[in-house]
C-alpha positions as CSV (number, residue, x, y, z in Angstrom):
1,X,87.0,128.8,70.5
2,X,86.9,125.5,67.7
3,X,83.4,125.2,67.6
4,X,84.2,121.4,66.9
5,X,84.6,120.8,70.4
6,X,81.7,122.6,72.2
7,X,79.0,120.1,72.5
8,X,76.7,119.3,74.8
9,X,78.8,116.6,76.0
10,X,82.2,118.5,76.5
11,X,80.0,121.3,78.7
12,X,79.0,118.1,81.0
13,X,82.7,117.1,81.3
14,X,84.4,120.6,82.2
15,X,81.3,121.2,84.7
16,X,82.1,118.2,85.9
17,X,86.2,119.4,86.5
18,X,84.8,121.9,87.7
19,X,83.0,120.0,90.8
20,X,86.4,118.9,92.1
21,X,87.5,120.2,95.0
22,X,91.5,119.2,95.5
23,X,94.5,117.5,93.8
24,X,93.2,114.2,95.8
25,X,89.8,114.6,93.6
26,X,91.6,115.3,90.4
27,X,93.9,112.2,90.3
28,X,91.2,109.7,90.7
29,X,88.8,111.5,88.6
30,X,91.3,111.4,85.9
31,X,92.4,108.0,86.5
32,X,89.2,106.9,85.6
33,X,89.0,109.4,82.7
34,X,92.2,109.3,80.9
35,X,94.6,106.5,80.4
36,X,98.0,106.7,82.1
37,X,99.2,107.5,78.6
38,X,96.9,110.8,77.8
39,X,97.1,111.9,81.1
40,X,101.0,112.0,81.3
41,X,100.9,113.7,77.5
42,X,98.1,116.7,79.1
43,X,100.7,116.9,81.9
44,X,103.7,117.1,79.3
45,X,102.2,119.8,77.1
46,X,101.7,121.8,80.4
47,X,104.7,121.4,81.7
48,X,105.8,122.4,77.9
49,X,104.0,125.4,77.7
50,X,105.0,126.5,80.8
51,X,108.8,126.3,79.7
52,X,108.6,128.2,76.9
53,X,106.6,130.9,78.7
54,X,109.9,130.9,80.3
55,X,111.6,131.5,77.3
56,X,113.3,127.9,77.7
57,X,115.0,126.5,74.1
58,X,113.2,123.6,72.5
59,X,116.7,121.2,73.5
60,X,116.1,122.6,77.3
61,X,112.3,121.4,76.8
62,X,113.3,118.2,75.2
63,X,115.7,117.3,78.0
64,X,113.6,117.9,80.8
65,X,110.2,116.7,80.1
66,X,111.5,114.1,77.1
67,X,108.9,115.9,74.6
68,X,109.3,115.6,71.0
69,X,110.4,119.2,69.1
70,X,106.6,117.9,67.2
71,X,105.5,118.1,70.4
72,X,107.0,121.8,71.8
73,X,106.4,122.9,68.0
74,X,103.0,122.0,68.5
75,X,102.4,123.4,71.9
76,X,104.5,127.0,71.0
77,X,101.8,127.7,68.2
78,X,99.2,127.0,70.5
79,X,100.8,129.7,72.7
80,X,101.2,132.0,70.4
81,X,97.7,131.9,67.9
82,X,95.9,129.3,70.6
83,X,92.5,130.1,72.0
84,X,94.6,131.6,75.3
85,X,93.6,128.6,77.4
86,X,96.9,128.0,78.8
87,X,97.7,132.1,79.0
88,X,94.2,131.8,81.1
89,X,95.5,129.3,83.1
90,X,98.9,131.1,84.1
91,X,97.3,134.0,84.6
92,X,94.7,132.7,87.6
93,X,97.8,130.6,89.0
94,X,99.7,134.3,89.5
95,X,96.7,135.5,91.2
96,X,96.0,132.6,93.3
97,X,99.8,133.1,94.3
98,X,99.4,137.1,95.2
99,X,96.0,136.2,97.1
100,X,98.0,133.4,98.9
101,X,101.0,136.1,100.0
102,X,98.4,138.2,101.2
């Protein structure tokens, strides 16, 4: 973890994430957060990373979400020698799937 960004006040933001209960919660928590702008860009990397977990090709990636190759370039490495945030992330979205089936 980049010690940079754990402060106190980053551990009062994600516990406050962490309060919200639905989607409903999450836009208007981050509508009053973010700007349109950064908020579209967190959703854009997502949706990024999740395409090249995919195995997608950067012009796929470009033509879908309209990222820069900067942009997928930046995201890829951050994949591949990242903290594993967004591996975290796909990993408790498989298993909220299987528990859903179930």
């Amino acid at each position: 973890m980049n010690k940079k960004i754990k402060t106190e006040a980053v551990d009062h933001l994600f516990d406050a994430i962490l309060t919200l209960k639905d989607p409903e919660e999450c836009y208007k928590f981050f509508e009053d957060v973010c700007t349109i702008n950064e908020l579209l860009s967190l959703s854009q990397r997502y949706e990024v990373a999740s395409m090249l977990r995919d195995k997608k090709t950067y012009l796929e990636i470009a033509e879908k979400t309209g990222a820069s190759t900067a942009t997928i370039s930046r995201v890829n490495r951050s994949l591949n020698y990242g903290a594993g945030g967004y591996e975290d992330v796909f990993r408790n979205l498989a298993q909220q799937t299987q528990e859903e089936k179930r």
